[in-house]
TORKOL-4160 file (C-alpha; in steps of 0.2 Angstrom, whole numbers, padded with zeros to 4 digits, m for minus):
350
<pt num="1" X="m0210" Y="m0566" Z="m0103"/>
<pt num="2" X="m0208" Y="m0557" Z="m0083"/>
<pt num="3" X="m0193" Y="m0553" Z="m0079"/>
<pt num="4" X="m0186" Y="m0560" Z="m0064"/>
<pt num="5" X="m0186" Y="m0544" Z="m0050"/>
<pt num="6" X="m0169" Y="m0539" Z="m0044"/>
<pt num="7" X="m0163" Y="m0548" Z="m0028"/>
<pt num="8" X="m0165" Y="m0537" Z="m0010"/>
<pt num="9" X="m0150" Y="m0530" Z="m0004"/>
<pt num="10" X="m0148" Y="m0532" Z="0018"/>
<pt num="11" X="m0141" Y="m0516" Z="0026"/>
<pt num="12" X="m0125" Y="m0515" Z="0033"/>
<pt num="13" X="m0123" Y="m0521" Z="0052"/>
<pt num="14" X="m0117" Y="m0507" Z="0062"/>
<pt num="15" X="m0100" Y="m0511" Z="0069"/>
<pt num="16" X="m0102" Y="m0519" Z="0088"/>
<pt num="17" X="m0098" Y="m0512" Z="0100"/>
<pt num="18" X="m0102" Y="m0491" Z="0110"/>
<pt num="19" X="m0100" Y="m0478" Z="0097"/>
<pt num="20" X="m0088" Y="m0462" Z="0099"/>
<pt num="21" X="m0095" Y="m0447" Z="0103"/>
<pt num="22" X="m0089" Y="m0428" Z="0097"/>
<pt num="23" X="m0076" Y="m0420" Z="0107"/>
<pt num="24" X="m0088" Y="m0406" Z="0120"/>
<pt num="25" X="m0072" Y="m0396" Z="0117"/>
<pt num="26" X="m0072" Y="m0394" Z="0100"/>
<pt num="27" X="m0090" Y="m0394" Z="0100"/>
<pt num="28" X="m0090" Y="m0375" Z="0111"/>
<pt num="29" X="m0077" Y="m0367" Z="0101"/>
<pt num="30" X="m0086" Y="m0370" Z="0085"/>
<pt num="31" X="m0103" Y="m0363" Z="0094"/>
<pt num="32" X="m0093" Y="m0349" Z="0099"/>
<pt num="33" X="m0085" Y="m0345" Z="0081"/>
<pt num="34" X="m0103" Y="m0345" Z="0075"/>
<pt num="35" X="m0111" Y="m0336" Z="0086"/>
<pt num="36" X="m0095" Y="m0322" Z="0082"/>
<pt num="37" X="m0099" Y="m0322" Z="0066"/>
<pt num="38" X="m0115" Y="m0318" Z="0066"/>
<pt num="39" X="m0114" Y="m0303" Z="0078"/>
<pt num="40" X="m0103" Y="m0297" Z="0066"/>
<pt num="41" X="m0114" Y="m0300" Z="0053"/>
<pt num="42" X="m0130" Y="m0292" Z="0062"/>
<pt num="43" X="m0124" Y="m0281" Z="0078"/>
<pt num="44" X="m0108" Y="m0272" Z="0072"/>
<pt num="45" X="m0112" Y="m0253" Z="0070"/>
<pt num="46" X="m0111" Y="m0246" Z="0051"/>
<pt num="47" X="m0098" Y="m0232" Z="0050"/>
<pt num="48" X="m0099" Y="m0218" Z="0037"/>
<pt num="49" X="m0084" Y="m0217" Z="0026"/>
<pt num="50" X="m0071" Y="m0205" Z="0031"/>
<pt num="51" X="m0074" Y="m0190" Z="0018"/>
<pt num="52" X="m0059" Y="m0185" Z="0005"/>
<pt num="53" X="m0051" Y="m0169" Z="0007"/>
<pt num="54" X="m0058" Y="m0158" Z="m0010"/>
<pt num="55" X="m0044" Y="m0145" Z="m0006"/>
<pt num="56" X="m0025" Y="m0149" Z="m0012"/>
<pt num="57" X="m0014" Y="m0152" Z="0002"/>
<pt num="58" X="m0002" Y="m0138" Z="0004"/>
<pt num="59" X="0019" Y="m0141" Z="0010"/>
<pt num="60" X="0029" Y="m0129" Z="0016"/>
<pt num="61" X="0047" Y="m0133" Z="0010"/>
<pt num="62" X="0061" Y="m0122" Z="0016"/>
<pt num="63" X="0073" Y="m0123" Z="0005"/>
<pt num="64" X="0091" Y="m0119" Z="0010"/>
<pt num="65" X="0105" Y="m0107" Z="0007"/>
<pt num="66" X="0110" Y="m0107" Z="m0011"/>
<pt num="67" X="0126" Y="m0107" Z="m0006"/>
<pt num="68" X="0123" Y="m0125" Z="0004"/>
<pt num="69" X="0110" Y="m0133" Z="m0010"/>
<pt num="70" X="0120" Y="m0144" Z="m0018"/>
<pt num="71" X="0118" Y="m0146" Z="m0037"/>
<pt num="72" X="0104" Y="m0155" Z="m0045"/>
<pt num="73" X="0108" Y="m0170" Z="m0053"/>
<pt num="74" X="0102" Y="m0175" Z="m0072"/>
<pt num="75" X="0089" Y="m0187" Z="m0073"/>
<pt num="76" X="0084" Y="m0196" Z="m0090"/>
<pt num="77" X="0066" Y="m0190" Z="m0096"/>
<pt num="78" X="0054" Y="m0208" Z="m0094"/>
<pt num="79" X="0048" Y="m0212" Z="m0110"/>
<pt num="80" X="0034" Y="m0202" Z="m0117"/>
<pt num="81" X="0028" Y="m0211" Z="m0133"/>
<pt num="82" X="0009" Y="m0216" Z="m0131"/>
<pt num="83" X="0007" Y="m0236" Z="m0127"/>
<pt num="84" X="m0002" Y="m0247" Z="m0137"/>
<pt num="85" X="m0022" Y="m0248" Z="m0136"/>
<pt num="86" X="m0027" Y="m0262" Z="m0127"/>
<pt num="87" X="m0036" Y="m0276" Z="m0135"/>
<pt num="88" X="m0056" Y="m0276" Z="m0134"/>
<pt num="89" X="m0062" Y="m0293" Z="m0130"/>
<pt num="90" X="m0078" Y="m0298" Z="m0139"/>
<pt num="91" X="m0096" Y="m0289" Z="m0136"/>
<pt num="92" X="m0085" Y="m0274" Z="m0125"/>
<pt num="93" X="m0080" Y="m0257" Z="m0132"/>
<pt num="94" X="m0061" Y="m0254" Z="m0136"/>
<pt num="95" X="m0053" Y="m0244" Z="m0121"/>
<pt num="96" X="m0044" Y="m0229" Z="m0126"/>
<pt num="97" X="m0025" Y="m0227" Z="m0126"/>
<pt num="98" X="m0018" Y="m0219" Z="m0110"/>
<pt num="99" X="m0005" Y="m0207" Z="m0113"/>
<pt num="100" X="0009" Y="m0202" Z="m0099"/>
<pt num="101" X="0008" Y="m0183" Z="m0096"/>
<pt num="102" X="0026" Y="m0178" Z="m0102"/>
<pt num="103" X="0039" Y="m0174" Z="m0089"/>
<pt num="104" X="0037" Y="m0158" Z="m0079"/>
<pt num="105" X="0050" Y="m0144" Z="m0086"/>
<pt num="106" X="0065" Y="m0141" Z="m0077"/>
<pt num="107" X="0062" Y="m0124" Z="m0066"/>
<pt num="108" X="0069" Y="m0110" Z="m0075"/>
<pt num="109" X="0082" Y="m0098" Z="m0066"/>
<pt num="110" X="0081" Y="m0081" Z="m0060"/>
<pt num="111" X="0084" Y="m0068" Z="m0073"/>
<pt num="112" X="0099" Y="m0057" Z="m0066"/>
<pt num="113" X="0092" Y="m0038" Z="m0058"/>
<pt num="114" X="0091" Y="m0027" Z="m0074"/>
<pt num="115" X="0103" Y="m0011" Z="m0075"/>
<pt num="116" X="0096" Y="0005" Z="m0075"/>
<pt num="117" X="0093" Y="0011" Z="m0091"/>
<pt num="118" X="0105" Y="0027" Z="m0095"/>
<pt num="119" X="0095" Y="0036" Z="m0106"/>
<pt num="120" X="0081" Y="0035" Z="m0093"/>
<pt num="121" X="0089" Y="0037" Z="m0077"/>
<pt num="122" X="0107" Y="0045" Z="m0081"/>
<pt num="123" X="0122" Y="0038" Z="m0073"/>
<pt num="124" X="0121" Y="0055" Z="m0060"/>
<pt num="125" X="0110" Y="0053" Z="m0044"/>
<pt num="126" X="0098" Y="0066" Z="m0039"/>
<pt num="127" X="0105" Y="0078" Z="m0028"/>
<pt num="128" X="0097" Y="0076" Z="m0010"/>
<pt num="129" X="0086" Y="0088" Z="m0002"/>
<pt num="130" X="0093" Y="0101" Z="0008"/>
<pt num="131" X="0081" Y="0109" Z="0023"/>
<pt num="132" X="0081" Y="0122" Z="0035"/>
<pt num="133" X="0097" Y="0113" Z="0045"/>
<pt num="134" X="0107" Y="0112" Z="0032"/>
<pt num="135" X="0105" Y="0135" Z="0026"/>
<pt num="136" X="0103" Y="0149" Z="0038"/>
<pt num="137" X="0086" Y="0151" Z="0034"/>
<pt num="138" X="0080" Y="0168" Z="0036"/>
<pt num="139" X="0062" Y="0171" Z="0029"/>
<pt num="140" X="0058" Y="0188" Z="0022"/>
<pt num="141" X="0053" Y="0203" Z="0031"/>
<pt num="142" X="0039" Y="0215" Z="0028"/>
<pt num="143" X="0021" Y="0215" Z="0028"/>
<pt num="144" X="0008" Y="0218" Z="0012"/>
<pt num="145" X="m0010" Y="0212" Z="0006"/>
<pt num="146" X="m0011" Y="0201" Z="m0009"/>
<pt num="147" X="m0025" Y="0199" Z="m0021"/>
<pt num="148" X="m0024" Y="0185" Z="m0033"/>
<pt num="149" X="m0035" Y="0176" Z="m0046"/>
<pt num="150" X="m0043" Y="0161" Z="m0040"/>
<pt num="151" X="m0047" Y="0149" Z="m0052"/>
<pt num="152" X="m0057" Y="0130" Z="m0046"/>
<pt num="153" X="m0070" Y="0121" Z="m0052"/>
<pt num="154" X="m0075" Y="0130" Z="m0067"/>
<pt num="155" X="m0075" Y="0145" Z="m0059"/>
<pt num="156" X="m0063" Y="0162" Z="m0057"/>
<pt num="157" X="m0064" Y="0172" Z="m0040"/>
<pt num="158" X="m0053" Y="0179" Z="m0028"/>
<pt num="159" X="m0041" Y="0177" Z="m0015"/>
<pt num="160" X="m0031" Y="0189" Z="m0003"/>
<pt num="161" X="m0017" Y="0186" Z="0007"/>
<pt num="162" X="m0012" Y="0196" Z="0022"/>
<pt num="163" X="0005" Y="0194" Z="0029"/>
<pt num="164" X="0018" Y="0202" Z="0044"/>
<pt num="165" X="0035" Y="0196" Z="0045"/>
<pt num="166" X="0045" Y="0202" Z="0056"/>
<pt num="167" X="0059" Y="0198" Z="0068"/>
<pt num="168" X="0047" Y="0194" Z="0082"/>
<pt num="169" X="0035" Y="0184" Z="0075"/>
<pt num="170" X="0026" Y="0181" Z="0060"/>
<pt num="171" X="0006" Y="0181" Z="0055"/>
<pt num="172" X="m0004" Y="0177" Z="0036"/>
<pt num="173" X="m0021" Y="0175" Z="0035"/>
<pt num="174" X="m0029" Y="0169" Z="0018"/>
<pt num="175" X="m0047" Y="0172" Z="0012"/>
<pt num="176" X="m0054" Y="0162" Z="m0005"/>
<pt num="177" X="m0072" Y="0167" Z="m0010"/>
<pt num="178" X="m0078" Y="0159" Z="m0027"/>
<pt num="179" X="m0093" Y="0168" Z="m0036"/>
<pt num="180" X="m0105" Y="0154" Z="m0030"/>
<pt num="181" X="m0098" Y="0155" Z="m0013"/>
<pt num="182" X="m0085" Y="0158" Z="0000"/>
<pt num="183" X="m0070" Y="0146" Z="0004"/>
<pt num="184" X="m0064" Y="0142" Z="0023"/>
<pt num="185" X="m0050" Y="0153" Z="0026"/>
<pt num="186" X="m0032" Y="0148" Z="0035"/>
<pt num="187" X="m0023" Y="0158" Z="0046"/>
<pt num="188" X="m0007" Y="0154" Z="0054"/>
<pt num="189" X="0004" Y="0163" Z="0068"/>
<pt num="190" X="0019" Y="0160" Z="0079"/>
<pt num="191" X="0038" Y="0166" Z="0079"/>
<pt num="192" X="0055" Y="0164" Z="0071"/>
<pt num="193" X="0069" Y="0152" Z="0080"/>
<pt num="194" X="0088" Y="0148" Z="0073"/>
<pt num="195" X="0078" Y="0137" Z="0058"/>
<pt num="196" X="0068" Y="0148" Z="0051"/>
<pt num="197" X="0048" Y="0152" Z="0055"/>
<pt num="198" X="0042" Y="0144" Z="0070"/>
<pt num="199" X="0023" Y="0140" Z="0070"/>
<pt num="200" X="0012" Y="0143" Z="0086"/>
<pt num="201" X="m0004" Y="0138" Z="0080"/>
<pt num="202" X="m0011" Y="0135" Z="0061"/>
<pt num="203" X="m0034" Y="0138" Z="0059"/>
<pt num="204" X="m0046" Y="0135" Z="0047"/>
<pt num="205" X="m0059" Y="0149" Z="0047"/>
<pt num="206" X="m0077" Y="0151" Z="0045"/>
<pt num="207" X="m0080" Y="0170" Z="0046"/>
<pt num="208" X="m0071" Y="0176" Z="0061"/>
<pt num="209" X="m0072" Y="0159" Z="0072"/>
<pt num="210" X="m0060" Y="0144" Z="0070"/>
<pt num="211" X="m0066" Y="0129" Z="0065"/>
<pt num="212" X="m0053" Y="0116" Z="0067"/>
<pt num="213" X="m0033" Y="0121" Z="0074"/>
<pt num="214" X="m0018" Y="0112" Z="0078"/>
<pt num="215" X="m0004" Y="0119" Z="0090"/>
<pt num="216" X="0013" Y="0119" Z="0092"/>
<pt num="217" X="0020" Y="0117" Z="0109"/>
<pt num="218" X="0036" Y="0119" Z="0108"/>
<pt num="219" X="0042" Y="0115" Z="0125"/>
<pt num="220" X="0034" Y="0099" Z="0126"/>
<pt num="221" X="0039" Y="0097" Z="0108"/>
<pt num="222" X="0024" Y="0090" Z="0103"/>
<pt num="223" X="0008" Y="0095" Z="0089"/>
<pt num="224" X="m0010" Y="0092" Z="0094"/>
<pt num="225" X="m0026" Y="0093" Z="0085"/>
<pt num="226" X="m0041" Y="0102" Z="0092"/>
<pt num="227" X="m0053" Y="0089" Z="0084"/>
<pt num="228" X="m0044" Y="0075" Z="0091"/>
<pt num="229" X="m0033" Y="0067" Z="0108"/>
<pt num="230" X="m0021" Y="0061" Z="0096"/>
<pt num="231" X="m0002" Y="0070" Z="0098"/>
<pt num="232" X="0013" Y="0072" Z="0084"/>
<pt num="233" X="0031" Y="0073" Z="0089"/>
<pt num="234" X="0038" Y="0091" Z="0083"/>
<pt num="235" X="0052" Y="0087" Z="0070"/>
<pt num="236" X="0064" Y="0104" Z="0068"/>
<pt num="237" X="0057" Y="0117" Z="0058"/>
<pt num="238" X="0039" Y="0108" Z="0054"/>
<pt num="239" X="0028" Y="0122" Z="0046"/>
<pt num="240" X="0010" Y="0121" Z="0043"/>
<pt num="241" X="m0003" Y="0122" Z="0027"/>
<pt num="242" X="0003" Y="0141" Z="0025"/>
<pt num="243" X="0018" Y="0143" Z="0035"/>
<pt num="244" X="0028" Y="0137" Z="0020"/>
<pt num="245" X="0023" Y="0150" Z="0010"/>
<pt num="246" X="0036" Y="0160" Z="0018"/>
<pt num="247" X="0047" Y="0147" Z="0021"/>
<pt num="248" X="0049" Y="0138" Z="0005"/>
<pt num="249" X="0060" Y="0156" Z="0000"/>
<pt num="250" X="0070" Y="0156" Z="0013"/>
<pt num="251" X="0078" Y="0142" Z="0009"/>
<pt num="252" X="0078" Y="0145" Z="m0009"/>
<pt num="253" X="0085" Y="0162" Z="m0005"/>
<pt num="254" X="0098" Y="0156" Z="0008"/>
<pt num="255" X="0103" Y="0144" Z="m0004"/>
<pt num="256" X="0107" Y="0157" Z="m0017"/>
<pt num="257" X="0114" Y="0167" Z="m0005"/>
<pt num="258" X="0128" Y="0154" Z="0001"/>
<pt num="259" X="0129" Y="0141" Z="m0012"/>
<pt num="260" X="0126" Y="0152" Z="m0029"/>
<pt num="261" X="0109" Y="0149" Z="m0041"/>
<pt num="262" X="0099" Y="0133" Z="m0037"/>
<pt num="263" X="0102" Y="0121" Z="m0052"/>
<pt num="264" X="0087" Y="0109" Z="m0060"/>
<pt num="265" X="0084" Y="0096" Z="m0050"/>
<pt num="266" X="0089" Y="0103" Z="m0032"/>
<pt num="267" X="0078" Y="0097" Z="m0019"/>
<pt num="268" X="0071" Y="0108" Z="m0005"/>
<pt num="269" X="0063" Y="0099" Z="0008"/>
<pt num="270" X="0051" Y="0105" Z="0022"/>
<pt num="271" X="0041" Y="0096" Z="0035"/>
<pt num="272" X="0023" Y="0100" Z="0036"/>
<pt num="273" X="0009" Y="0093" Z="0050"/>
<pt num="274" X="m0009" Y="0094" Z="0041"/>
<pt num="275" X="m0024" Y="0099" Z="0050"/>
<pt num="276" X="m0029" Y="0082" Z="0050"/>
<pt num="277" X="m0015" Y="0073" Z="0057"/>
<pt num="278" X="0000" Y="0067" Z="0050"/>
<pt num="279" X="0019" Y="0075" Z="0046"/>
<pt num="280" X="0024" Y="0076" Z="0028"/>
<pt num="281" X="0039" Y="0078" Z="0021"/>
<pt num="282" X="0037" Y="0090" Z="0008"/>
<pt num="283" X="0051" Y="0089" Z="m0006"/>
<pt num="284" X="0050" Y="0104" Z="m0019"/>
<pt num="285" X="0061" Y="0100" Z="m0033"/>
<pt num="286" X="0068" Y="0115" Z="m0043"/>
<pt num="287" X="0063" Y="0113" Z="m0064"/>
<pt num="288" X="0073" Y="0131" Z="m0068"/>
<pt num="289" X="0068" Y="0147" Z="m0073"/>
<pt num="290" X="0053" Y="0153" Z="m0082"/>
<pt num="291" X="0050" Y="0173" Z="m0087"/>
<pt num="292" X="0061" Y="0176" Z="m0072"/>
<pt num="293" X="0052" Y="0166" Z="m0060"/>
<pt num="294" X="0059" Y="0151" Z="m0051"/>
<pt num="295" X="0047" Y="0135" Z="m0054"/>
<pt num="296" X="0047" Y="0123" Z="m0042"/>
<pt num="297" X="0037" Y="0106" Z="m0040"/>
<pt num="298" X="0031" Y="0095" Z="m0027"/>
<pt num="299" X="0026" Y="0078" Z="m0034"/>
<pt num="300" X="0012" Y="0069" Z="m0026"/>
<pt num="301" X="0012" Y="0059" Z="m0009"/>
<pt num="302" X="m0001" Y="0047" Z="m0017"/>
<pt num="303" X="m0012" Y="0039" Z="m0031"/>
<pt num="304" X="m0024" Y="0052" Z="m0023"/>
<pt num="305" X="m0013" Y="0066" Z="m0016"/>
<pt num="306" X="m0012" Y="0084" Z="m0026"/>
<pt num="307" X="0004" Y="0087" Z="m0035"/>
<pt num="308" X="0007" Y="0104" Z="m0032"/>
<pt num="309" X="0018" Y="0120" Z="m0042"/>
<pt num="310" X="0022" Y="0136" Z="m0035"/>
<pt num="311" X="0031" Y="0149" Z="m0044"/>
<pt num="312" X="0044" Y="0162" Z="m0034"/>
<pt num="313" X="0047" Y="0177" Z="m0040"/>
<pt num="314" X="0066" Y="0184" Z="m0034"/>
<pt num="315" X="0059" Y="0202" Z="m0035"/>
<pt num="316" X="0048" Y="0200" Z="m0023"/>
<pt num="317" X="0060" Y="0192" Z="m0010"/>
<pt num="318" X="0055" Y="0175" Z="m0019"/>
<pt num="319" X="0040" Y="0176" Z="m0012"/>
<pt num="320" X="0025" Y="0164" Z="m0021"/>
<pt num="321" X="0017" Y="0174" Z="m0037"/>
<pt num="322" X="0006" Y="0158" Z="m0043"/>
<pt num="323" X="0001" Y="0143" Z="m0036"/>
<pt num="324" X="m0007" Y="0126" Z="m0045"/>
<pt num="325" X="m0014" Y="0110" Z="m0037"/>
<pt num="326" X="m0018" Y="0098" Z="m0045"/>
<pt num="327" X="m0026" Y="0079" Z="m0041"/>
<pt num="328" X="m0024" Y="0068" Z="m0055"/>
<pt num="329" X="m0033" Y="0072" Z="m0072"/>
<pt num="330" X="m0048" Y="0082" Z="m0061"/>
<pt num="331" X="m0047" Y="0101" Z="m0060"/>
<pt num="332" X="m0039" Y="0107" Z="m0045"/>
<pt num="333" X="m0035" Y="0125" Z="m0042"/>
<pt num="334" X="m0026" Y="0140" Z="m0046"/>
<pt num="335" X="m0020" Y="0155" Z="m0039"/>
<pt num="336" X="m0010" Y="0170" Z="m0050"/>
<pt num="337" X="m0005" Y="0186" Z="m0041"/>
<pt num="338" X="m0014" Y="0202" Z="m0048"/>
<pt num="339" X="m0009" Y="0216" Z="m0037"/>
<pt num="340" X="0000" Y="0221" Z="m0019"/>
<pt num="341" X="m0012" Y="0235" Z="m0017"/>
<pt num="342" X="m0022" Y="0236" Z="0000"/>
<pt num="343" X="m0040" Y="0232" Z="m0004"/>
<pt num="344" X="m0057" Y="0224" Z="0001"/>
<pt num="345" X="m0056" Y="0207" Z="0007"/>
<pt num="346" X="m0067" Y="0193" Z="0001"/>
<pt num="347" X="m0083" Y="0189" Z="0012"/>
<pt num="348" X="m0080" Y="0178" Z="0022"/>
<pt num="349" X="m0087" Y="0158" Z="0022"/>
<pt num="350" X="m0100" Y="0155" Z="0035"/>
């Protein structure tokens, strides 16, 4: 049995009549939206991304007076306790719990400046240091040679000291020699004023020639250095590297003179310009009496500076007896005086 085929189904008739035509309007904008859209698909430049900054971003925060701050206010602590892990979903890992870092601790106050302690410092000040403007300084008079031990680096030799004092003028000349071999010498000469000695001009020695000087010109009240331009203002009674020899006991002798014996702890302070520029201000500080000598100290000027001890003896118009330098744990030297008799002086360095 066929089956009957299935009936044929006419097209629809168009509508009669002209059909309507796009707007040409509508038509170029959307062109033109296209034709955007693909410039900025295809033709806009790739920019690299802006890097981050690897270092931390510094403020500068002035704060104000305390006096003006007003007072911080309390602010409840958030909540610290851990929240609960998050649910996995199926076929993914569990993520871990995120803890909030705790609050920041409140910033703690200064501590309050700490009080000297008295068993340390004592409730009594130092006594300042007294100078040449403070006694009628009046440095000793006479004129002598002498020979003391040298003691440095492992070794023991000699040294001599010449010196004239009188109310003219003054002149010492110092010669070292070790056994190995001679030391530079120092000489220093020049006058007396109101203040005690007055240098003129301070040498280090090599035989009989000078090798480096300074001078004193006193009317122009100014130091200057023979191995430099540089020039030093002349502060009163500024001695040299051996001028204070002499010095250093007139002031401790003036002292006792007008003021009665020196206690432990007095300070005596002299000025000192250095051969290679630059004035000290030398402070000897008195420790007391030892086998009738008056010790005296001067600390250092610096972790690499020399502390230096000199001994004076009062019988000798407190001139110095022994001498020690000393530059932190290294050996430094020493000087002990052995006689005042007229002798031979050490060979000169070369």
């Amino acid at each position: 049995m066929s089956r009957a085929p299935s009936p044929i189904t006419a097209a629809p008739t168009p509508p009669s009549g002209p059909v309507p035509r796009p707007d040409r309007g509508l038509l170029a904008a959307a062109g033109a939206a296209l034709l955007a859209h693909a410039w900025l698909l295809l033709g806009w430049p790739e920019r690299e991304p802006r890097p981050l900054h690897s270092a931390p971003l510094l403020l500068s925060v002035r704060e104000a007076p305390a006096a003006d701050r007003a007072p911080p206010v309390a602010t409840r602590p958030r909540d610290a306790r851990p929240r609960p892990a998050p649910i996995a979903r199926p076929g993914e890992a569990a993520p871990e719990a995120v803890t909030p870092a705790p609050p920041l601790p409140a910033p703690a106050e200064a501590a309050p400046p700490a009080r000297p302690d008295p068993d340390v410092a004592g409730d009594a000040e130092a006594p300042p240091a007294v100078g040449a403007p403070d006694l009628a300084a009046v440095p000793p008079l006479g004129e002598g040679v002498w020979r003391y031990r040298l003691r440095q680096a492992g070794e023991e030799g000699v040294a001599v000291l010449r010196w004239q004092s009188r109310p003219q003028g003054y002149e010492l000349t110092l010669r070292r020699r070790l056994p190995s071999h001679p030391l530079p010498g120092w000489r220093s000469e020049g006058g007396r004023d109101a203040l005690g000695l007055a240098p003129q001009r301070f040498a280090v020695l090599r035989g009989p020639r000078e090798v480096q000087a300074l001078n004193f010109r006193r009317d122009q009240g100014l130091i200057s250095y023979s191995a430099s331009t540089e020039l030093q203002p002349l502060a009163p009674a500024t001695q040299d590297r051996l001028s204070w020899w002499l010095q250093l006991p007139a002031l401790l002798q003036a002292w006792q003179a007008q003021r009665g014996t020196p206690l432990a702890g007095q300070r005596f302070e002299i000025p000192v310009a250095l051969i290679r520029g630059g004035l000290h201000r030398w402070q000897f500080s008195v420790l007391g009496q030892e086998a009738g000598l008056w010790h005296l100290q001067r600390g250092a000027l610096g972790p690499f500076d020399a502390r230096l001890d000199v001994w004076l003896d009062p019988a000798r118009q407190f001139l110095p007896v022994r001498l020690h330098q000393q530059i932190g744990d290294e050996d430094g030297w020493e000087m002990e005086l052995q006689d005042e008799l007229s002798g031979p002086e050490p060979a000169a360095a070369a």
